[in-house]
C-alpha positions as CSV (number, residue, x, y, z in Angstrom):
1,X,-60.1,27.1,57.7
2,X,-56.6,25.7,57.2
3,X,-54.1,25.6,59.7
4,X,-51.0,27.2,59.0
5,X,-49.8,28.0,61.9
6,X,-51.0,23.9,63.4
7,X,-47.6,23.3,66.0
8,X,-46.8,27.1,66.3
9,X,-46.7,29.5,68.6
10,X,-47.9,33.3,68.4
11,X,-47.1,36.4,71.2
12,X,-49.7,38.8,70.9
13,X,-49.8,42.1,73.1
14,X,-52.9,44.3,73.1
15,X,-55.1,41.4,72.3
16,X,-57.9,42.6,74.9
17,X,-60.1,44.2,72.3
18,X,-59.8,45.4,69.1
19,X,-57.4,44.0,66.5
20,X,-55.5,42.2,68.9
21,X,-58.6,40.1,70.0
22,X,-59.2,39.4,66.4
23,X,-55.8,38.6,65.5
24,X,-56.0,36.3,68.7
25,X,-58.8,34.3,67.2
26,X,-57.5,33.7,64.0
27,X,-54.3,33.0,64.7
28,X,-56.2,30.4,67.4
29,X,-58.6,29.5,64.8
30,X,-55.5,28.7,62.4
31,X,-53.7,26.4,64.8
32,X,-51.6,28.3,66.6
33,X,-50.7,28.5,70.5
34,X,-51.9,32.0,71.7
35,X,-49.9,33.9,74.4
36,X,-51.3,37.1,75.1
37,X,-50.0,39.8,76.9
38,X,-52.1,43.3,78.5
39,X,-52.7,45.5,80.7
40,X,-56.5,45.3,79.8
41,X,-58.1,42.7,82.0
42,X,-60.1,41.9,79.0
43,X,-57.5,40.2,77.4
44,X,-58.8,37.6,79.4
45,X,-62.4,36.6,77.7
46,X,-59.7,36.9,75.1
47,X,-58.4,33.7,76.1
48,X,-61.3,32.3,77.2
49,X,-63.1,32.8,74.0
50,X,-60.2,31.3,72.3
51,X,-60.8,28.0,74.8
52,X,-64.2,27.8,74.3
53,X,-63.5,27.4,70.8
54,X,-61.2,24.4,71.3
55,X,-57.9,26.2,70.9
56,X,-55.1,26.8,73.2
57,X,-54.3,30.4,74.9
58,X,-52.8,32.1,78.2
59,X,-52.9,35.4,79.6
60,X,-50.0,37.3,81.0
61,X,-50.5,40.6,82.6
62,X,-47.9,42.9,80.7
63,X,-47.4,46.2,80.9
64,X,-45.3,47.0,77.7
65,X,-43.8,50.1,79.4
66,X,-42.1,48.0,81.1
67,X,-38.9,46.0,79.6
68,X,-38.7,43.5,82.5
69,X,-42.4,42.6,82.0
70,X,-41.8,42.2,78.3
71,X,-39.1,39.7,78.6
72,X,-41.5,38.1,81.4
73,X,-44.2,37.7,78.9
74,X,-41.7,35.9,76.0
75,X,-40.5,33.6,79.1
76,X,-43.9,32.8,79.3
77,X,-44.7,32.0,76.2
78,X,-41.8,29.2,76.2
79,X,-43.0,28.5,79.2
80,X,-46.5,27.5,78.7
81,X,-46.0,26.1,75.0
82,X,-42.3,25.4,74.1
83,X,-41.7,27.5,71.2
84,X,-42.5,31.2,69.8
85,X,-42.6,31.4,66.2
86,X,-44.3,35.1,66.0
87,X,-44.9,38.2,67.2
88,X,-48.2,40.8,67.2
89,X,-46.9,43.6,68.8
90,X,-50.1,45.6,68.4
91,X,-50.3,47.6,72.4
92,X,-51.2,51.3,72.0
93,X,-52.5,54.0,73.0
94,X,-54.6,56.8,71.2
95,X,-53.6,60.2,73.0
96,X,-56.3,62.8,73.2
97,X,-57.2,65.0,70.4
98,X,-55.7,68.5,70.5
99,X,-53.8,70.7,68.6
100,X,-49.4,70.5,69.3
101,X,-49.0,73.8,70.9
102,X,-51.7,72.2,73.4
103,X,-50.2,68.5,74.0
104,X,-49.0,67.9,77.7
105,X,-46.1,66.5,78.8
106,X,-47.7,63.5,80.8
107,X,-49.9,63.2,76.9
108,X,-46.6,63.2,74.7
109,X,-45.2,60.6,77.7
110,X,-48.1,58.3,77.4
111,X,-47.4,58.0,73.4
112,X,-43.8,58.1,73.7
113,X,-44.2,55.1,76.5
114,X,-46.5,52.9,74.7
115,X,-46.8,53.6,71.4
116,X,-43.0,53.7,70.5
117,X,-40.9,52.1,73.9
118,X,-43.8,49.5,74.1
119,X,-42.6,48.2,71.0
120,X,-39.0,48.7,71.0
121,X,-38.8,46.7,74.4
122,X,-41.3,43.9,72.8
123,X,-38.8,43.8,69.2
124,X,-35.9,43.4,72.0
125,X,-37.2,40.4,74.0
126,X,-38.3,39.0,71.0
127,X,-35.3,39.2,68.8
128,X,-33.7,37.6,71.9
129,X,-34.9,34.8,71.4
130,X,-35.3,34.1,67.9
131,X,-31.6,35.0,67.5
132,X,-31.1,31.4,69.9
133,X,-33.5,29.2,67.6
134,X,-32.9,30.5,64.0
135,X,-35.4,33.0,63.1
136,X,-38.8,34.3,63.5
137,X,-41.6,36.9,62.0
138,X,-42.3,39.8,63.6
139,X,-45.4,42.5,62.6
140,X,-45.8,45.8,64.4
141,X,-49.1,47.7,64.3
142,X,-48.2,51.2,62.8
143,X,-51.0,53.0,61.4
144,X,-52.0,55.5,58.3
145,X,-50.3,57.7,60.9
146,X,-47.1,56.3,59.8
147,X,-47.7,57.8,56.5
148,X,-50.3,60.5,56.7
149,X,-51.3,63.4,58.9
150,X,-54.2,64.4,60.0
151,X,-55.0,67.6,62.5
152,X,-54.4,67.2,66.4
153,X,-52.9,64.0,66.3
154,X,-49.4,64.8,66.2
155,X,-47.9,62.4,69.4
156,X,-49.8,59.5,67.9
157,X,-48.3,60.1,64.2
158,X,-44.9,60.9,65.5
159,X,-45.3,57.4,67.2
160,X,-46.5,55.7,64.5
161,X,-43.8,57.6,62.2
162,X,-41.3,55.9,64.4
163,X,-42.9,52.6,64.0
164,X,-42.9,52.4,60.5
165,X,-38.8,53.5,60.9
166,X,-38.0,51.1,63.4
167,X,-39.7,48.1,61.5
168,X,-37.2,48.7,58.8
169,X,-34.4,49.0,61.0
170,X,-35.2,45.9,62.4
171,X,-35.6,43.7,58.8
172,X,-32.2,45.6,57.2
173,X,-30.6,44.7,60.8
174,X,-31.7,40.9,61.1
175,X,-32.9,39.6,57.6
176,X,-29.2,37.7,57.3
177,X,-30.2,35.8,60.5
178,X,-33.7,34.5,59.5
179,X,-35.6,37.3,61.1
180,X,-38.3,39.0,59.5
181,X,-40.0,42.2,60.5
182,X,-43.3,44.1,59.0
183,X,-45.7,46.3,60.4
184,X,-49.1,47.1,59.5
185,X,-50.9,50.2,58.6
186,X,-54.7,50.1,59.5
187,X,-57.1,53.3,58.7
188,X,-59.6,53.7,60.5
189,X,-61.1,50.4,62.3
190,X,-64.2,50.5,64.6
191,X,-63.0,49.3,67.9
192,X,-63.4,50.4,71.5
193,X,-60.7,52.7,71.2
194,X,-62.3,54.3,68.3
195,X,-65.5,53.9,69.0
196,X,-66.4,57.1,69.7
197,X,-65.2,58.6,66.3
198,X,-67.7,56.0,64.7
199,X,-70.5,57.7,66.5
200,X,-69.8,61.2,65.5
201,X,-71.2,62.1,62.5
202,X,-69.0,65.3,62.2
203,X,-65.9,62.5,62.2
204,X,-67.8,60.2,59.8
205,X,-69.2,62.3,57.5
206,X,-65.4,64.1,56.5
207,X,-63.7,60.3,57.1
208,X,-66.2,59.0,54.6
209,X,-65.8,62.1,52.1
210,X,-62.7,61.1,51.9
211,X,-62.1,57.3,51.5
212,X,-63.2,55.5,48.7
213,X,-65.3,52.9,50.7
214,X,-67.3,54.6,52.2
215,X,-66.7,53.0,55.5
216,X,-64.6,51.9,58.5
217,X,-63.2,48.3,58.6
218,X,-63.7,46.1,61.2
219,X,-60.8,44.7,63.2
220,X,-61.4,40.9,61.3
221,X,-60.7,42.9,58.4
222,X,-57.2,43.4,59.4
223,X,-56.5,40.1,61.1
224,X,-55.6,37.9,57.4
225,X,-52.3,40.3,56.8
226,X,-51.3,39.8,60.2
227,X,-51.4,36.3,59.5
228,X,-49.9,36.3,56.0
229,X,-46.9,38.4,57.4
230,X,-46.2,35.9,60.0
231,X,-46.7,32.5,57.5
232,X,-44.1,31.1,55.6
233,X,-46.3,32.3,52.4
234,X,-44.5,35.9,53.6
235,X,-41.1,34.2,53.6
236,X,-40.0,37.1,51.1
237,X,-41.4,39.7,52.7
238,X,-39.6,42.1,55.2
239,X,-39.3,45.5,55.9
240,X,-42.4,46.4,54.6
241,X,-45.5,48.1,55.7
242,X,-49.0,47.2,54.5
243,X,-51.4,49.9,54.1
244,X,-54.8,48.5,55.1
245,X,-57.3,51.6,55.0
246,X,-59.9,51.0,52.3
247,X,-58.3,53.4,49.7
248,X,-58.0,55.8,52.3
249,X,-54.8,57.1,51.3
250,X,-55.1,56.1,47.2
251,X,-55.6,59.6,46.5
């Protein structure tokens, strides 16, 4: 592979599983210094799967419900390697299936919390400090749910909705400066958190009826447009969000 990203230095949250532990290897596998930060404790064979491989990571516990712990975990990443070039902000949560009328408080909390104030306080600490060294590329993990609907989902959409809107307000806000910010917007991708969609054949059967694959992605599927967005190859890109979903939403 090349190594685009060879003296750089990536923050990842949510990088315990998933999308964020593939991102977390390429970006690795690419060159790049990996700070991740979780509340997952498996972020950690995270990092030590991105050592065993010869490249550099740390782990910073993080919960991103928490603005405090969010500008810990940029502190650390200058900390530990000098420099943050990039942002993942990927941390989420999918809320329980059920219709709206049927959503509890403590459910639309949970999204609210993580899904949408998770990244708002991450965009914050990180702007911070790329507004002190000239610039910087951020991508947000939206979701089809930032442009679709689909039944008893409606906190997680919402969320995602708001994703989508606050990448943009972010590029039109700080493209003059050197900023960049893009979000991505993944169908469905077979990860723990999904997992259990991928074994029901009710879920597969109308998910595949309706996508022109044919199938689910897996999370190193998604991992090269993270990358792109956050290489100088992107340098004209902001504001935008990349549908990633297999054709899912072609029709």
């Amino acid at each position: 592979m090349g190594a685009r990203f060879e003296g750089k230095a990536v923050l990842i949250t949510g990088a315990a599983t998933g999308i964020g532990r593939a991102t977390a290897l390429a970006f690795a596998a690419e060159g790049a210094s990996v700070m991740i930060g979780d509340i997952d404790p498996r972020a950690q064979e995270t990092r030590a799967m991105i050592a065993a491989a010869g490249g550099k990571a740390e782990f910073c516990h993080t919960d991103v419900r928490d603005p405090a712990a969010v500008e810990a975990l940029v502190k650390a990443c200058l900390s530990h390697f000098g420099r943050m070039d990039c942002a993942f902000n990927n941390a989420g949560v999918l809320p329980p299936q059920r219709p709206i009328h049927e959503v509890t408080p403590e459910e639309l909390d949970l999204a609210i919390d993580v899904d949408f104030k998770g990244v708002f306080y991450a965009m914050q600490a990180e702007i911070r400090h790329f507004l002190t060294v000239g610039g910087g590329a951020i991508v947000n993990t939206a979701s089809v749910g930032a442009l679709i609907a689909d039944p008893n989902m409606s906190a997680y959409c919402a969320m995602k909705h708001a994703v989508a809107g606050l990448t943009k307000a972010a590029a039109v806000e700080y493209a003059r400066v050197g900023i960049r910010t893009n979000c991505i917007a993944p169908g469905f991708v077979v990860t723990p958190m999904t997992r259990h969609w991928a074994e029901s054949n009710a879920f597969t059967d109308m998910f595949f009826a309706q996508n022109i694959s044919g199938r689910a992605a897996q999370p190193e599927e998604i991992a090269p447009t993270v990358l792109h967005l956050c290489s100088d190859g992107a340098s004209f890109i902001n504001g935008a969000t990349f549908v990633i979903d297999g054709g899912q939403t072609a029709h």
